[in-house]
Structures are given as structure tokens and as C-alpha cells.
BAFI-3210 file (N, C-alpha, C; in Angstrom, 3 decimals, decimal comma, padded with zeros to 6 digits):
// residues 250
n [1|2|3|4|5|6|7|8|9|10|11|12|13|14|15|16|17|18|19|20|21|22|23|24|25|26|27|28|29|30|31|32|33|34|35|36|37|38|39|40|41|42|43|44|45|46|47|48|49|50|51|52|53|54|55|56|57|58|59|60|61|62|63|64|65|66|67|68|69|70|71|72|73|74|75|76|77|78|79|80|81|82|83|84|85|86|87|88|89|90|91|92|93|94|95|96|97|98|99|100|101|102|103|104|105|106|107|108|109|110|111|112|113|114|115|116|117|118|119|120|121|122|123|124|125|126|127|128|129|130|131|132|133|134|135|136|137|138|139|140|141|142|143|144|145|146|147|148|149|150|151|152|153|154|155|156|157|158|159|160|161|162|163|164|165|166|167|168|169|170|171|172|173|174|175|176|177|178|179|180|181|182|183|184|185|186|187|188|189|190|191|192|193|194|195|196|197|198|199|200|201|202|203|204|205|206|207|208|209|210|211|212|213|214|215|216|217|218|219|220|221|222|223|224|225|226|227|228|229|230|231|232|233|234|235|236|237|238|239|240|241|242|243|244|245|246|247|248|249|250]
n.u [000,685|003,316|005,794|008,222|010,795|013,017|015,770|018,476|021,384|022,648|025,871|026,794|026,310|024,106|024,395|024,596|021,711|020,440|020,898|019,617|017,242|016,533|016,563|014,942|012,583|012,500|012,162|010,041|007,968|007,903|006,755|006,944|008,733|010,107|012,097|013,310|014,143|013,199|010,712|009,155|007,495|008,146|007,119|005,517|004,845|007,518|007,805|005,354|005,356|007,451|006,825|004,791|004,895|006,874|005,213|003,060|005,364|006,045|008,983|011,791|014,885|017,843|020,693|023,645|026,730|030,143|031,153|028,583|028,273|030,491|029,172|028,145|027,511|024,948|023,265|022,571|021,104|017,819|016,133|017,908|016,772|017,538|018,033|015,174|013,392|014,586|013,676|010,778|010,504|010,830|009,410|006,613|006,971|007,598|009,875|013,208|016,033|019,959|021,714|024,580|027,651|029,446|032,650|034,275|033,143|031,485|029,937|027,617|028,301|027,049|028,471|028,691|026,504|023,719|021,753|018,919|019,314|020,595|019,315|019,695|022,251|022,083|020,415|020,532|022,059|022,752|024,898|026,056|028,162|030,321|032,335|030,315|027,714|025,611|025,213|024,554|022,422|020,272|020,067|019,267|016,760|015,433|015,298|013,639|011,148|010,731|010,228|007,861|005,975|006,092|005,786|007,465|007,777|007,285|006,822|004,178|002,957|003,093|001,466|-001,339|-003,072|-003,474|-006,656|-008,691|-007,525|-006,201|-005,571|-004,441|-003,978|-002,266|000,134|003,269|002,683|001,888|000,132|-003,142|-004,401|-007,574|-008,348|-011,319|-014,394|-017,177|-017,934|-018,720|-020,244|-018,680|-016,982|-013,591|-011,292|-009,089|-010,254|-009,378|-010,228|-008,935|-006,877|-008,490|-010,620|-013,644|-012,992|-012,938|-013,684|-013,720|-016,887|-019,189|-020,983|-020,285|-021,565|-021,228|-022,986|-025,040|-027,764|-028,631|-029,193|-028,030|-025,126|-024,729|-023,966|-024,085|-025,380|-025,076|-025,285|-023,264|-022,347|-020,013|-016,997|-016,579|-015,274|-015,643|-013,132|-011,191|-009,561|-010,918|-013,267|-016,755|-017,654|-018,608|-020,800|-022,324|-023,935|-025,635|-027,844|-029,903|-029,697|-029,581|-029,605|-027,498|-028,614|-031,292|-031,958|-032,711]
n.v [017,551|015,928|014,555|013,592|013,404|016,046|015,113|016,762|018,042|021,096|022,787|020,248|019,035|020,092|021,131|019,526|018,717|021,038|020,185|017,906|018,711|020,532|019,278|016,995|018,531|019,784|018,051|016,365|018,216|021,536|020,723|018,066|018,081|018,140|020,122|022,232|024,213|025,469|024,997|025,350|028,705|031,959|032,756|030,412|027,526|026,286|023,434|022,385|022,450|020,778|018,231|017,662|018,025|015,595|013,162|013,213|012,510|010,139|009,175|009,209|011,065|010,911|012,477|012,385|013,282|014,048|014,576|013,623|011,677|012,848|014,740|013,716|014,650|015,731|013,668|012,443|014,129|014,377|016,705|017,434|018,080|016,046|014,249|013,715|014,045|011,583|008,977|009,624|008,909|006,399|005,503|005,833|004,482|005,028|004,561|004,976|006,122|006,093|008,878|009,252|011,399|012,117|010,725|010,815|010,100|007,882|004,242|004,089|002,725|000,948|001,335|003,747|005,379|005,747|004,115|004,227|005,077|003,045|001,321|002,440|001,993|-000,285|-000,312|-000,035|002,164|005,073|006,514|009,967|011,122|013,690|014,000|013,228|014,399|014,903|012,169|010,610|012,302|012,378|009,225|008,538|010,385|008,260|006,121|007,381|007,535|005,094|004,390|005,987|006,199|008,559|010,503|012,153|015,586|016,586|014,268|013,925|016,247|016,000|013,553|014,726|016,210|019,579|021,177|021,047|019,893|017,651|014,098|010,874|007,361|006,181|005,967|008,129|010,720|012,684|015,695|015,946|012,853|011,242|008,881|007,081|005,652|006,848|010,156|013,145|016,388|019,187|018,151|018,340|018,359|015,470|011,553|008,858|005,844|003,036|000,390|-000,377|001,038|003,557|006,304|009,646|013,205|016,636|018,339|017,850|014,774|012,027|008,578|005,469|003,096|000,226|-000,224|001,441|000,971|-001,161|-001,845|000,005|002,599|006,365|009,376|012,747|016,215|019,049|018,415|016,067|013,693|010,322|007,092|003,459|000,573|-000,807|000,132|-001,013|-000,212|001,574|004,702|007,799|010,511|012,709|016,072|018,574|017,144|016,278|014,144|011,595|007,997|005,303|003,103|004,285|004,440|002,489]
n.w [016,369|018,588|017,568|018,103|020,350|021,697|023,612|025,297|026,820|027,743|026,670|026,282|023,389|022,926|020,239|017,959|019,024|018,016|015,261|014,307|015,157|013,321|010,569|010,943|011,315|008,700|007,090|008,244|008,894|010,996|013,527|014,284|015,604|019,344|020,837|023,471|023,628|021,376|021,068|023,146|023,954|024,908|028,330|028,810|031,052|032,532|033,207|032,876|029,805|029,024|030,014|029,090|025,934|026,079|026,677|024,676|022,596|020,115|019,786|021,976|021,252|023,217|023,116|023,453|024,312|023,979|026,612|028,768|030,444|032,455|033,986|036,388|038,954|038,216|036,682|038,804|039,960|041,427|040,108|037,952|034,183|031,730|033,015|034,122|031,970|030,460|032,058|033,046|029,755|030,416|031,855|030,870|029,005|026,283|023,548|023,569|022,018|022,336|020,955|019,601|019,833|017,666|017,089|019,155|020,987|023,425|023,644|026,257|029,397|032,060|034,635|034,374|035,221|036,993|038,690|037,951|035,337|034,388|032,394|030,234|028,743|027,558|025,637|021,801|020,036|018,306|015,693|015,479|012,931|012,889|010,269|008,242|008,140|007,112|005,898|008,276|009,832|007,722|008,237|010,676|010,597|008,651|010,354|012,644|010,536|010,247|012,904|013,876|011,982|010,153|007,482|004,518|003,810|001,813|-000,279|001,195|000,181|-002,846|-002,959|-002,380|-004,048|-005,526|-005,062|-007,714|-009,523|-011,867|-011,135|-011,567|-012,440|-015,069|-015,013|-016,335|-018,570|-021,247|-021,143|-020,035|-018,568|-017,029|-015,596|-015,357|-013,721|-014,019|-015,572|-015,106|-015,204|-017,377|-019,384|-020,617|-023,226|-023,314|-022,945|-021,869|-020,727|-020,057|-022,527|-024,467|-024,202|-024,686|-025,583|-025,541|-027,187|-026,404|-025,294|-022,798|-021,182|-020,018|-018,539|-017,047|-016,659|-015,129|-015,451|-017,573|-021,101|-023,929|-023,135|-021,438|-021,382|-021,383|-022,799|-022,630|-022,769|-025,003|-027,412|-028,186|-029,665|-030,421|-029,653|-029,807|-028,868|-031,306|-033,961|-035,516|-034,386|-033,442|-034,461|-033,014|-033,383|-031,599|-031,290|-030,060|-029,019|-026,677|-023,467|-024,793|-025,323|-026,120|-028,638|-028,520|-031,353|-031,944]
ca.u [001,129|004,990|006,040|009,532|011,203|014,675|016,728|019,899|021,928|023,377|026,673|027,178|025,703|023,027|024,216|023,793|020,234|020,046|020,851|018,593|015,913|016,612|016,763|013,646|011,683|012,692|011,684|008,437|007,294|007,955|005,618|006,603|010,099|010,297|013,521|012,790|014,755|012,186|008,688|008,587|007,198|008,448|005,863|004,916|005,330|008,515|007,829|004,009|005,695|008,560|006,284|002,921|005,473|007,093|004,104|002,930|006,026|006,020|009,984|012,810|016,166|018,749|021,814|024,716|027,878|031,187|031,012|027,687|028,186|030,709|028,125|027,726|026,404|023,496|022,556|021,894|020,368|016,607|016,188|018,007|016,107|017,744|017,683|013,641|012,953|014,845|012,911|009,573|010,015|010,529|007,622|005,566|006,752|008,175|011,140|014,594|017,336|020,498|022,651|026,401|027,543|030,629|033,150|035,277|031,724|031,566|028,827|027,144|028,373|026,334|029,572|029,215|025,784|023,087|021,021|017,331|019,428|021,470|019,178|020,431|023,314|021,109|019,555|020,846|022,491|022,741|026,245|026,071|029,639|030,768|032,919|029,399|026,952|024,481|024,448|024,140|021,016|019,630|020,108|018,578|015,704|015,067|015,386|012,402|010,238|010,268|009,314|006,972|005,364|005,890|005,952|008,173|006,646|007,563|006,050|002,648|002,511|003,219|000,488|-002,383|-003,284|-004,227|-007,826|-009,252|-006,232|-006,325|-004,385|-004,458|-003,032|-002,117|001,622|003,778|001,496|002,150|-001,060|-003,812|-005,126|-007,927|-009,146|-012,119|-015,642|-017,662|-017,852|-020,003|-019,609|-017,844|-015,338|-013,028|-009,805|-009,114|-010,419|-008,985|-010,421|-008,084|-006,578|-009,285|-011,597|-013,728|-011,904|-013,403|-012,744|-014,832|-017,633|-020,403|-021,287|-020,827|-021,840|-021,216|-023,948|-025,442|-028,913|-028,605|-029,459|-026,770|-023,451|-024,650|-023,106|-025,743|-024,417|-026,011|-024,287|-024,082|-021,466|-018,256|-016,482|-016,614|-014,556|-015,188|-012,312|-010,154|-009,673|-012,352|-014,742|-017,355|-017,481|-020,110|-021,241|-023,395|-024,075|-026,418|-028,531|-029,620|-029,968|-029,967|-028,761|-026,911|-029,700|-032,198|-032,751|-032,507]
ca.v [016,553|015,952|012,889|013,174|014,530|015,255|014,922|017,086|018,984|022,414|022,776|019,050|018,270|021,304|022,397|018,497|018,697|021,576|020,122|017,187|019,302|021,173|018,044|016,302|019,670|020,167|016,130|015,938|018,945|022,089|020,770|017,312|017,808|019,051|020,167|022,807|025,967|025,878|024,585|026,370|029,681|032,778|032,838|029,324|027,017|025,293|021,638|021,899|022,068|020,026|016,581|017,993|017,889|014,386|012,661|013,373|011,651|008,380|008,297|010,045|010,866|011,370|013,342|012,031|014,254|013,102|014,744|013,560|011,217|013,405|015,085|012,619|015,156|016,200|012,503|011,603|015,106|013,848|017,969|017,864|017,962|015,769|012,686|013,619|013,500|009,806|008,436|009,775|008,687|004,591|005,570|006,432|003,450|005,695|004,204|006,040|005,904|007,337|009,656|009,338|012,415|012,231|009,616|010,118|009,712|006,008|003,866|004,161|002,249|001,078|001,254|004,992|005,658|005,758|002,390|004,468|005,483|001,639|000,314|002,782|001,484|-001,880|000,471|-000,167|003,386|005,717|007,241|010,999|011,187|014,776|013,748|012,538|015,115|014,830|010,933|010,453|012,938|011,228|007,604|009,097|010,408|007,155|005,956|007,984|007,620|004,032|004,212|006,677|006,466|009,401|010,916|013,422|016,793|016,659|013,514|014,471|016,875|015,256|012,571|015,698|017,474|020,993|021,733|021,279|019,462|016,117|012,837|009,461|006,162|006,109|006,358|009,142|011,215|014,176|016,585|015,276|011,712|011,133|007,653|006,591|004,742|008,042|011,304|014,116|017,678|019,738|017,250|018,593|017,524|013,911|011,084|007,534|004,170|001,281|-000,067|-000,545|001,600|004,605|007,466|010,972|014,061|017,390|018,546|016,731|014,141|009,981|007,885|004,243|002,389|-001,441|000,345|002,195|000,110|-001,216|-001,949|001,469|004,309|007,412|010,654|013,797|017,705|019,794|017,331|015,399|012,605|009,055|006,268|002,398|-000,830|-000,995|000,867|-001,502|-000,044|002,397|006,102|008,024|012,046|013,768|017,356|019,585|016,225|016,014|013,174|010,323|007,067|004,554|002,095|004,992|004,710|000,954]
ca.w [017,344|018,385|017,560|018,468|021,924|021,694|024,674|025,115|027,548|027,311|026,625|025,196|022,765|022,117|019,224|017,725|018,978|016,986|013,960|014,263|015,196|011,711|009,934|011,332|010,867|007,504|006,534|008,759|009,726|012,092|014,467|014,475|016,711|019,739|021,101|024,159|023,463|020,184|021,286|024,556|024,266|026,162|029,798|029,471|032,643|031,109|033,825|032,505|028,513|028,557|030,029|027,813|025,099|025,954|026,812|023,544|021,839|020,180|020,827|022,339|021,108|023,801|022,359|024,564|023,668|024,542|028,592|029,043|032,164|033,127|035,076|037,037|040,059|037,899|035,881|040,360|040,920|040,586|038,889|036,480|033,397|031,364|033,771|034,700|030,706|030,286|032,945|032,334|028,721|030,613|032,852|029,862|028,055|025,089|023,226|023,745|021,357|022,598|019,520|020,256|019,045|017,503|017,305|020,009|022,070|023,596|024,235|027,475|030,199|033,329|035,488|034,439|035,277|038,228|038,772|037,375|034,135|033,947|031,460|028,905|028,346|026,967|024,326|020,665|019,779|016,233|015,812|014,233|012,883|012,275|009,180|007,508|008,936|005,742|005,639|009,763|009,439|006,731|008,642|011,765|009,565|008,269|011,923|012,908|009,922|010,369|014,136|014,070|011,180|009,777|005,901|004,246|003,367|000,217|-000,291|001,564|-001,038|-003,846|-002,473|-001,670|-005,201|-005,026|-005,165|-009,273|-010,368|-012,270|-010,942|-012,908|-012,681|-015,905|-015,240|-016,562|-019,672|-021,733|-020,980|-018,928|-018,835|-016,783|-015,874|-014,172|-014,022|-014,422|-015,997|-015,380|-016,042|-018,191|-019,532|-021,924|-023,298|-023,703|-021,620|-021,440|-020,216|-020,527|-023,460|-025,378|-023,704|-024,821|-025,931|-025,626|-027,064|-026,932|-024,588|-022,506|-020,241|-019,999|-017,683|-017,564|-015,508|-016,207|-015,411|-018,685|-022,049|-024,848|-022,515|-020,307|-022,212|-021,789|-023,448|-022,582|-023,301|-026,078|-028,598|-028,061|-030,404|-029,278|-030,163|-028,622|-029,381|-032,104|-035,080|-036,663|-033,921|-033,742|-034,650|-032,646|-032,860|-030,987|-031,433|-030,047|-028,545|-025,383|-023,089|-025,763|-024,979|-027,470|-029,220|-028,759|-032,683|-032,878]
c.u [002,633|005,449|007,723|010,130|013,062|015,368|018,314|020,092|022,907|024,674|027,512|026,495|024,060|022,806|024,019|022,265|020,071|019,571|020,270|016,980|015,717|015,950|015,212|012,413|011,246|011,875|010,410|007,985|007,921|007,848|006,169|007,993|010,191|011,491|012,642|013,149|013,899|010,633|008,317|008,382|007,950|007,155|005,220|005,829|006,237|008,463|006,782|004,723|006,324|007,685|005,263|003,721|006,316|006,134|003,575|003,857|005,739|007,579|010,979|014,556|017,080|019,655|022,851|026,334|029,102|031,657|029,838|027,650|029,834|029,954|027,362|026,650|025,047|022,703|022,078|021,130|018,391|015,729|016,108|017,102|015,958|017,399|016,188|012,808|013,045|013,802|011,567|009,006|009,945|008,687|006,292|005,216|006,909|009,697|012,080|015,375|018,283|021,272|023,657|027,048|028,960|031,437|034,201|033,720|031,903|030,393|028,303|027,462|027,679|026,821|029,276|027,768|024,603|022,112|019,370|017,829|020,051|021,120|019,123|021,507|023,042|020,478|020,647|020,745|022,867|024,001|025,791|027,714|029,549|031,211|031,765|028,421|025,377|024,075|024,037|022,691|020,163|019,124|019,180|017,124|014,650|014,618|013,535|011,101|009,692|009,719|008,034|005,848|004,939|006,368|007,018|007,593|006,682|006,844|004,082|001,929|002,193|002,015|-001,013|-002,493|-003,760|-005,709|-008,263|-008,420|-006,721|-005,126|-005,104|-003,442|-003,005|-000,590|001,759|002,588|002,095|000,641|-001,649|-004,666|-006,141|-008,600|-009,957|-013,957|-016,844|-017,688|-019,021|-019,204|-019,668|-016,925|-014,845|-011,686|-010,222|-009,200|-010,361|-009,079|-010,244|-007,756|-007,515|-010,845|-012,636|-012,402|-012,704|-013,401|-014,039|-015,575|-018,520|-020,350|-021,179|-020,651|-021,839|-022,371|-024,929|-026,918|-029,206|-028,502|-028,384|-025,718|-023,562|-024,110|-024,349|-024,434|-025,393|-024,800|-024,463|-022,913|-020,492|-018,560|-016,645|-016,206|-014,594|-014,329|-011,598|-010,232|-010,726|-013,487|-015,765|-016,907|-018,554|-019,738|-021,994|-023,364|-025,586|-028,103|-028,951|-030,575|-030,771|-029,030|-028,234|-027,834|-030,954|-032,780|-032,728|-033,886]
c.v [016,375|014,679|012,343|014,297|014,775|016,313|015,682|017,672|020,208|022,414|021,306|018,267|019,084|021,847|020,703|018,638|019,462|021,265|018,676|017,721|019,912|020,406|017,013|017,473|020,136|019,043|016,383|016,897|020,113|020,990|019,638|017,026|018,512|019,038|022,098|024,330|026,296|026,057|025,194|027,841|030,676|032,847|031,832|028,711|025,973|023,903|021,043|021,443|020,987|018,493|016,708|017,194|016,357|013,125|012,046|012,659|010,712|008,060|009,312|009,989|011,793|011,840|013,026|012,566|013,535|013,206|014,307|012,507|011,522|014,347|014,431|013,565|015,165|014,738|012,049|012,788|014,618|015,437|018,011|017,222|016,542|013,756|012,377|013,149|012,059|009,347|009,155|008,770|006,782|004,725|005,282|005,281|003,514|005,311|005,225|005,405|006,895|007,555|009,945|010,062|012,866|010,645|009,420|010,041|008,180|005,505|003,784|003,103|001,664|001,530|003,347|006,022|005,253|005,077|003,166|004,735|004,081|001,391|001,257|002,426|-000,077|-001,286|000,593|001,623|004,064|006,673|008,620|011,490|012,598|015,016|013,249|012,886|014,445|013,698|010,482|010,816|012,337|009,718|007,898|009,485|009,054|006,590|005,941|007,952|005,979|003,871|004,643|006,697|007,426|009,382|012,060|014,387|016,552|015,501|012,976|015,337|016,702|014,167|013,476|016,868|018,771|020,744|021,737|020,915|017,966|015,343|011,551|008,375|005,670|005,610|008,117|009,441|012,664|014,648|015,810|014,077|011,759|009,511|007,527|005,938|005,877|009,345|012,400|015,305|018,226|019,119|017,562|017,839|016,124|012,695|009,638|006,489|002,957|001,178|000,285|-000,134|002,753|005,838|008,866|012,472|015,201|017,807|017,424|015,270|012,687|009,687|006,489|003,097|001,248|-000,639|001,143|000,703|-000,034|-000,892|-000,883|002,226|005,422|008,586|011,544|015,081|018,046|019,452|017,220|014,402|011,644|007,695|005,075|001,754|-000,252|-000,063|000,487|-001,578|001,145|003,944|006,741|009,390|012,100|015,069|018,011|018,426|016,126|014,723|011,730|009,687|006,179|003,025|002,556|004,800|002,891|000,583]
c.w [017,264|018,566|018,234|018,868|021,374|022,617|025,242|026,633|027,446|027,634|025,993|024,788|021,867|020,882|018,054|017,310|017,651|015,283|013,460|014,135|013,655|010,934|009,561|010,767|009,677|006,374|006,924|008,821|010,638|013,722|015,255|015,741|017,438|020,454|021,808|024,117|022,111|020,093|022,259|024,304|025,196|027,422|030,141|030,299|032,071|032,166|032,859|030,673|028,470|029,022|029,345|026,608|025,217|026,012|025,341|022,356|021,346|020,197|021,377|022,517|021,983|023,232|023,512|023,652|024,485|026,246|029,307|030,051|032,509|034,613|035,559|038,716|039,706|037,192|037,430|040,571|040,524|040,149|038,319|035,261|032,638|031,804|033,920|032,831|030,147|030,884|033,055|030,666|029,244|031,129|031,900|028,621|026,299|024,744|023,215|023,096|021,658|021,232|020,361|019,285|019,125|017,262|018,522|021,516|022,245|023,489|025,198|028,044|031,436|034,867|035,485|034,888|036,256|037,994|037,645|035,597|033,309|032,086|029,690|028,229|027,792|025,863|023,049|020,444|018,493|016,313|014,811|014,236|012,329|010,820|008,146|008,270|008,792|006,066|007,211|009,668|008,947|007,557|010,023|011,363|009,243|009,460|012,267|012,229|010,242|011,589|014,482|013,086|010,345|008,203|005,815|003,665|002,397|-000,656|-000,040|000,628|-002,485|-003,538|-002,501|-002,919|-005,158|-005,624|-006,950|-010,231|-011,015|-011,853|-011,756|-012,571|-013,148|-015,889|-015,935|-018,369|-020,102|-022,031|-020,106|-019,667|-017,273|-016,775|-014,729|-014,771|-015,075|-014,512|-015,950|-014,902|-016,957|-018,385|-021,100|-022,412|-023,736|-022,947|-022,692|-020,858|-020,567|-021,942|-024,205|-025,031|-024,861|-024,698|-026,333|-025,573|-027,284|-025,485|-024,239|-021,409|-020,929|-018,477|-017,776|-016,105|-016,003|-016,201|-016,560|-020,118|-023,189|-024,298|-021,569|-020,008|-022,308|-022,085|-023,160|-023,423|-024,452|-027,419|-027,665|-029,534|-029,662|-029,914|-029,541|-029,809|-030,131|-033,246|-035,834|-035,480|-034,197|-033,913|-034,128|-032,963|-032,415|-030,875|-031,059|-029,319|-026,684|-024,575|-023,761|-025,094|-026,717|-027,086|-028,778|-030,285|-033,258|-032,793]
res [x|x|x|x|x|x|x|x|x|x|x|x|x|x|x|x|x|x|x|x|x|x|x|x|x|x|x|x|x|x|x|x|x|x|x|x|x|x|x|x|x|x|x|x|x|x|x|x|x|x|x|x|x|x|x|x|x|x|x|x|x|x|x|x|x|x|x|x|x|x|x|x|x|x|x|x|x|x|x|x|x|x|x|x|x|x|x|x|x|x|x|x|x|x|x|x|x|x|x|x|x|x|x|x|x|x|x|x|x|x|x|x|x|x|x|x|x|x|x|x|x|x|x|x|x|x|x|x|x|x|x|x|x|x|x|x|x|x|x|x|x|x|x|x|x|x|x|x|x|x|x|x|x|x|x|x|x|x|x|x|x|x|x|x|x|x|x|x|x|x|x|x|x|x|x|x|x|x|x|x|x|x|x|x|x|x|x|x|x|x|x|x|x|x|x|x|x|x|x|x|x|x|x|x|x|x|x|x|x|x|x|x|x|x|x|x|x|x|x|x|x|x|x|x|x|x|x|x|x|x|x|x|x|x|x|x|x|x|x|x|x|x|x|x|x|x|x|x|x|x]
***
């Protein structure tokens, strides 16, 4: 899905886009920016893409370069692209932020612009200063994540464990901690529940369930160690036992 349109015109201000589109692509996603000299295909019907593809937005960043209502013929031609994308994105009810690109870029005027485009010049605007490429980017970034709701890959990843991995919210751990209600399996290594939890090291199965007798610790498998409370608590083995519970021999 493309969450974010972005708006330019060739020759000022394209090469900008570009490096938003980079930027955004690199943070969210390929997918998630579209910018039309990238998302359009060679043979597709570029009217049917370019409103499929805005439609689809949740906002759209105009790129206004420092000639950009200079062309004042084409911001009235109701054609040109650029003007049919703005106004679609009101139609549509999709927020527009314009990017004033550069510093000797102004702020949009109404005096300078044709009554259907006016109420741009009422739209709160994001400066990308040349002299501060990196942190503009960045602030623009931010921009977008907060509107849209979007994540950073890197973050998605970091969030999305591969396939047979262990996570824990343990905090930071040297080797693997594992915490959780129940255990079944093959559980090897060393397993951790709370402070003053069980502590289990070795092969075999626990399960902690009130339906089970004496606190509803069942041990099955073929041994582990087993440690509850404090240093002045219990010591359990099991070896080679299967499916005993604890206060089976009481």
C-alpha cells in the first residue's frame, strides 16, 4: 500500500523529490512512496496510475521549488499534472503538505496562485534546506511517520523475530533467557521465571497449571534440575521419570 504521494514538477524541484523519495523508501519501505518516474511501470496507463496511486495515499507532499508558480500558464492549465494531483488530493480529502525547497524558495502566496490552488498557501509548510540535507530529511521523515502511521524498517525488524528464535522481556541478558507461563518441549538451556521463580536447567517438560496438584508444577521428560525460592528452597531431580507430578510420593 502507498502511503505517501509525492507531488513534484520536472525541472523544479525533481531532483528534491528524488531525494525524499530515497529517504522515505529507505525509512518505510520501497513500496510505501510513490513518486511517478518510479512507481509507474513502462506500458501502464500513466492517468489510470498516477490517481490509483494517489487515491491510495494517506498524504501528499507537494515539492514547490523556487520557479514553481512561475508557471503560472500551466498551475491554470486544468492538464497539467501537477495542479490535477493537488486538487484531487482536496477532493479526496488527503492532507497536503507543501516542501519549500531550498531557502531562497518562499512561502506560497494566494496573490500568486489560481483561486482552486488559493487554499495552499493556508497549509503549514516543511522547509528542506540544502545546507542541512540529512537533518531536513530526517524532520520530514518524522513528519510522515507521525501522520501516517508508519514504522521504520529497521525497527519492524527488530520488532518481528526470525522464525525459532527466542525473545524475552527480561531486559538486556547474556545467552538466552526465556520467560513465560508454560513450557513444553524440548527445553534446554536455562529457563527463568521472575525473581524468585523456578529455575530450570537440563532437558524436559514443565507446565504450570492450578489443575495440577501441590502449587501445579507437573514434570514430565527424560531429567532436568529444578530449583524453587531462595537459596533455603527446594532441590528437585528427575531422571529418567516420566510423567510424575510433585507430591506424587507424599
Amino acid at each position: 500500500m502507498t502511503d505517501v504521494f509525492i507531488n513534484y514538477r520536472t525541472g523544479d524541484g525533481d531532483k528534491t523529490a528524488a531525494l525524499i523519495d530515497h529517504e522515505l523508501s529507505r525509512r518505510f519501505g520501497r513500496d510505501r512512496a510513490f513518486r511517478a518516474s518510479k512507481s509507474i511501470s513502462p506500458g501502464s496507463a500513466y492517468p489510470d496510475a498516477l490517481l490509483t496511486g494517489l487515491r491510495r495515499c494517506s498524504v501528499l507532499l507537494a515539492v514547490i521549488g523556487p520557479d514553481w508558480t512561475n508557471f503560472q500558464a500551466r498551475l491554470r492549465d486544468p492538464e497539467d499534472w501537477v495542479r490535477k494531483e493537488i486538487l484531487e488530493a482536496f477532493t479526496c480529502g488527503i492532507p497536503v503538505v507543501p516542501v519549500l525547497d531550498g531557502r531562497k524558495t518562499d512561502r506560497l502566496n494566494k496573490a500568486d496562485l489560481p483561486d482552486e490552488l488559493a487554499r495552499l498557501a493556508d497549509l503549514q509548510s516543511i522547509r528542506l534546506d540544502g545546507h542541512d540535507t540529512e537533518a531536513g530529511l530526517k524532520r520530514l521523515g518524522d513528519l510522515v511517520a507521525e501522520m501516517t502511521g508508519l514504522h521504520d524498517v529497521d525497527r519492524d525488524a527488530a520488532a518481528s523475530p526470525a522464525p525459532g528464535s527466542v525473545t524475552n522481556s527480561t531486559g538486556d541478558v547474556i545467552g538466552t533467557a526465556v520467560q513465560s507461563r508454560d513450557f513444553t518441549g524440548d527445553v534446554g538451556g536455562t529457563v527463568i521465571k521472575g525473581s524468585n521463580g523456578p529455575i530450570h536447567t537440563g532437558r524436559g517438560n514443565i507446565y504450570q497449571d492450578s489443575r495440577h496438584v501441590s502449587g501445579g508444577r507437573h514434570f514430565s521428560g527424560d531429567g532436568m534440575t529444578y530449583f524453587e525460592g531462595d537459596h533455603h528452597g527446594d532441590i528437585r531431580h528427575r531422571f529418567g521419570e516420566s510423567d510424575r507430578r510433585e507430591g506424587d510420593d507424599e
